[in-house]
C-alpha positions as CSV (number, residue, x, y, z in Angstrom):
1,X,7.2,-10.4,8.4
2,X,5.5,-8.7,11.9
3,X,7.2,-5.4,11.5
4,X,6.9,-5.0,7.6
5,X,2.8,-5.8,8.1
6,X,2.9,-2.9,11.0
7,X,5.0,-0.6,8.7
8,X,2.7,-1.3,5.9
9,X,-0.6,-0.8,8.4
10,X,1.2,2.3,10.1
11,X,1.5,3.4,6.3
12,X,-2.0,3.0,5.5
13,X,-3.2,4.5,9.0
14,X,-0.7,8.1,8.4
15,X,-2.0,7.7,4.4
16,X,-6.1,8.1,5.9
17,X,-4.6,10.7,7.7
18,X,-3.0,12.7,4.9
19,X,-6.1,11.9,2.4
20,X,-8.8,13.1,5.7
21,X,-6.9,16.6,5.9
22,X,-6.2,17.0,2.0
23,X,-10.3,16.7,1.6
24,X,-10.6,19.1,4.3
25,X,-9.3,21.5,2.5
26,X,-8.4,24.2,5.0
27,X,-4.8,23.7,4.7
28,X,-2.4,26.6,3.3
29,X,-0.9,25.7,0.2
30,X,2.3,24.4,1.2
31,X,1.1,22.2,3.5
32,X,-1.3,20.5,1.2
33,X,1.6,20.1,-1.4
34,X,4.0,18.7,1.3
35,X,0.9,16.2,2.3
36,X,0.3,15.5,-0.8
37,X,3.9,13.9,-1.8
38,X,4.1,12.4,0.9
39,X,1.2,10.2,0.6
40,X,2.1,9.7,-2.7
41,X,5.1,8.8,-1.4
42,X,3.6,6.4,1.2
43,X,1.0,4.8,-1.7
44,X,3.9,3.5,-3.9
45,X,5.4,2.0,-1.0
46,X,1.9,0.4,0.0
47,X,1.6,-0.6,-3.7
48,X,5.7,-1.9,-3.5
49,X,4.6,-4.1,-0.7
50,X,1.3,-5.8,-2.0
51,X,3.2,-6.2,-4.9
52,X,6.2,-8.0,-3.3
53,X,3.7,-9.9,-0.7
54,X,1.6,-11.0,-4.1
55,X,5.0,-12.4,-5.8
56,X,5.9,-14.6,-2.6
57,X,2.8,-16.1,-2.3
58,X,3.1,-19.6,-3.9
59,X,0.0,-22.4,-3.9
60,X,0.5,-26.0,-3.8
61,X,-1.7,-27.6,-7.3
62,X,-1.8,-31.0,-8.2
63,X,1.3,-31.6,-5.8
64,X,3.4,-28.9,-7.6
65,X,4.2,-25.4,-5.8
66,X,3.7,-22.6,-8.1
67,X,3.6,-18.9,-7.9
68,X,0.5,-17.5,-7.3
69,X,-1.2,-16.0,-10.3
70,X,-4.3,-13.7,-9.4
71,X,-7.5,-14.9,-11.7
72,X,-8.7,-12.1,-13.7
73,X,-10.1,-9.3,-12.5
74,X,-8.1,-9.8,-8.8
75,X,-5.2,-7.7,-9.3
């Protein structure tokens, strides 16, 4: 679990990165374009992990484990 939380915090840290330059703006074209798939990229993996992370969560409820279900407005 240690090394997928640092990939999915080193993911997050290079995806501030990407989003910091993009709003610079200063950036030729092609460079912005390659930034910019790549933090898309990097967001559906970030989003693939929360969502796998949110499926393995499971709470224990009147004695019975269960898998989690976020109340609305959580997701």
């Amino acid at each position: 679990m240690s090394q997928d939380k640092d990939g999915f915090e080193a993911s997050m840290a290079r995806l501030r990165e990407i989003v910091e330059k993009l709003e610079g703006g200063d950036l030729p074209l092609e460079e912005g374009v390659t930034l910019f798939r790549e933090g898309v990229a990097l967001a559906r993996s970030c989003r693939e992990r929360l969502d796998k992370a949110r499926n393995e969560v499971t709470i224990l409820a009147d004695g019975v484990l269960r898998d989690f279900a976020p109340e609305d407005g959580d997701a």
